[in-house]
N, C-alpha and C positions, 0 to 999 in steps of 0.2 A: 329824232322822234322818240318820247318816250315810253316803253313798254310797259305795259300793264304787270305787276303781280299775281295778281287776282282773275280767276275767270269765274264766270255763273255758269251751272249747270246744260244752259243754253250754250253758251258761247263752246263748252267743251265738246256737247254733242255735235256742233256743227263742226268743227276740228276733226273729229275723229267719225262723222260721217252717222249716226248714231238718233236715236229719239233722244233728248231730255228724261224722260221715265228711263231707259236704261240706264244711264248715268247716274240717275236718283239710286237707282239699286245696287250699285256697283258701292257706291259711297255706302249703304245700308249693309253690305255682306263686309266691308272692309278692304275691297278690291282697291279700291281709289280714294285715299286719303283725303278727306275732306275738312276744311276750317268752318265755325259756325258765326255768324254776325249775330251780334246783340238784338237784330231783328227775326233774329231763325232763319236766316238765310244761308243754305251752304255755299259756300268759295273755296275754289281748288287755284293751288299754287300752281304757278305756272309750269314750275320745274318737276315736279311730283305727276304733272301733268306728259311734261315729256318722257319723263322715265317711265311710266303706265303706258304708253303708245313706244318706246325703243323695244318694252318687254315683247309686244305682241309685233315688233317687226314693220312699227309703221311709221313711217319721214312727217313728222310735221314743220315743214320748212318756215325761219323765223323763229321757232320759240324754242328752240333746241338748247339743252346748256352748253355754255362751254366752260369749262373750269381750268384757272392760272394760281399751278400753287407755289409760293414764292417763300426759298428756305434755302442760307448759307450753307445749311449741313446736306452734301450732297447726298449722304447716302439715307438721310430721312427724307429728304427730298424723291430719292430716288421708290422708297418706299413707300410714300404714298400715292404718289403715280401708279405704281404696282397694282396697290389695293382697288384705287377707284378701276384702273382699265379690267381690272377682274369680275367687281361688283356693279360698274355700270357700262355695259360693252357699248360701243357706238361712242361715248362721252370723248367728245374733243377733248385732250388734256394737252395743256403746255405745261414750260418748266421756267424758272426764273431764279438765278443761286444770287439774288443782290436787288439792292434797291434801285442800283440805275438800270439794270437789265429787265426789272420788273414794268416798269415806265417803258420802255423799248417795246415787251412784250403787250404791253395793254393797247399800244397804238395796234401792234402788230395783227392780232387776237383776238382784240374788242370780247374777253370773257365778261360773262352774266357773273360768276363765281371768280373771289380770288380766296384763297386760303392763305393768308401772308403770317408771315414770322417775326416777332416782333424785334427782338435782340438778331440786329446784321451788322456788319462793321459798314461805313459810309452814311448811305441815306437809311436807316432802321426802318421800319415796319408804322411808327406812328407817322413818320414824316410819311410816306408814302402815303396812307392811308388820308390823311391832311392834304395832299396832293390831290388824289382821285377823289376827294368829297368836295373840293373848291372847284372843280372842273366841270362845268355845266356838260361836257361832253363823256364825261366816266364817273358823275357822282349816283347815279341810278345801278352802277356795278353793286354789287353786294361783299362784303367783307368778314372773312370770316378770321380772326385773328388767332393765334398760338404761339403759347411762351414757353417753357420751360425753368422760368422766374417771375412766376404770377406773383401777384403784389395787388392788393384791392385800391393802391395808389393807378398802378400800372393800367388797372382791368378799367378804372374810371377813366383815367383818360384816351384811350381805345376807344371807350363805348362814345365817350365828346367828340372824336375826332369823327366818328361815323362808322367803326365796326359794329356788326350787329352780337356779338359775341365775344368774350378772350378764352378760347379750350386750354387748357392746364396741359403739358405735357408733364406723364405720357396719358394720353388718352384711349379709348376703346376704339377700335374700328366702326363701331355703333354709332358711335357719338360724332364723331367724325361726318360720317355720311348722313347721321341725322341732319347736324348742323348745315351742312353743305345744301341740303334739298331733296336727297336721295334717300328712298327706303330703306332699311339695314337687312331687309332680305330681297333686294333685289336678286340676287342669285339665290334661288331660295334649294338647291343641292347643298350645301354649304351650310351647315346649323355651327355655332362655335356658341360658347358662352361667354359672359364677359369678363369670368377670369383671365381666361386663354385670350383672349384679345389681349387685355391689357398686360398680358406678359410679353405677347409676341410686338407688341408697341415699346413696351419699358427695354426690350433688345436691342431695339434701331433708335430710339431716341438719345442724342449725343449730350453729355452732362452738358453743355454749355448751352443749349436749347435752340 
């Protein structure tokens, strides 16, 4: 069955047990991130949706993310795991250092989220991606691609293959979690600017990407 993206205003209050009018407000203060349709209609992302209910401690069983992020370089690998389980507590995270391990993992997992890496030795980041978008069973996965050897060659064909994105390493921590689905203050204890991000990224990212 395929999962919605998108909820209405309706559909969220009933999720989270709520009126419609609170919900309108919450999007109005900037509590709950909202999309707007060419008809003035608000739509809140599914995933923005579950991080707004992990913040305040609440299971909405089914629409939960889970995010699989696939990178040869263990220790960036290992690093942004770090980040997400900091910035989005509760977040299912897996790990996947290869393209056939990444396919193992997606049967295994079934993540909403992959963060994949383009340049891997064997299966690379576009065949994979090529893989999950031909598979009626993992093409509704979402993909978030990252190189270390951006190329506007490279980034078009990612975005053919079915990534919704190609992040440049190194990246911000912001950008990261923006792209992902996740607010960049979900922890909002935590102020950093995005100097300090992108140093503390350009440390862990391995020259070969």
């Amino acid at each position: 069955m395929t999962r919605k993206e998108f909820l209405t205003p309706h559909e969220v209050a009933t999720l989270l047990m709520v009126s419609p009018v609170t919900v309108r407000q919450w999007a109005q203060k900037g509590l709950l991130a909202a999309q707007t349709t060419a008809g003035g209609h608000r739509r809140f992302a599914i995933e923005t949706v579950a991080a707004f209910a992990r913040e305040r401690g609440i299971d909405l069983p089914g629409i939960t993310a889970r995010l699989l992020i696939v990178d040869d370089n263990r220790q960036f690998n290992n690093f942004l795991a770090d980040l997400f389980t900091t910035e989005v507590p509760g977040l299912p995270i897996h790990q996947a250092f290869d393209g056939f391990e990444a396919g193992r993992a997606v049967a295994q997992h079934n993540p909403s989220v992959i963060l994949l890496d383009v340049m891997m030795p064997g299966v690379d980041g576009l065949e994979v991606c090529r893989s999950l978008k031909s598979d009626a069973t993992t093409q509704e996965i979402r993909v978030i691609a990252m190189t270390g050897h951006h190329s506007p060659e490279l980034e078009r064909k990612m975005l053919a293959a079915g990534a919704e994105v190609l992040l440049k390493k190194p990246f911000s921590a912001d950008e990261v979690l923006r792209e992902c689905g996740f607010p960049s203050n979900v922890n909002k204890g935590r102020q950093r600017s995005a100097a300090e991000e992108k140093t503390n990224l350009q440390q862990d990212v391995a020259e070969r990407g």
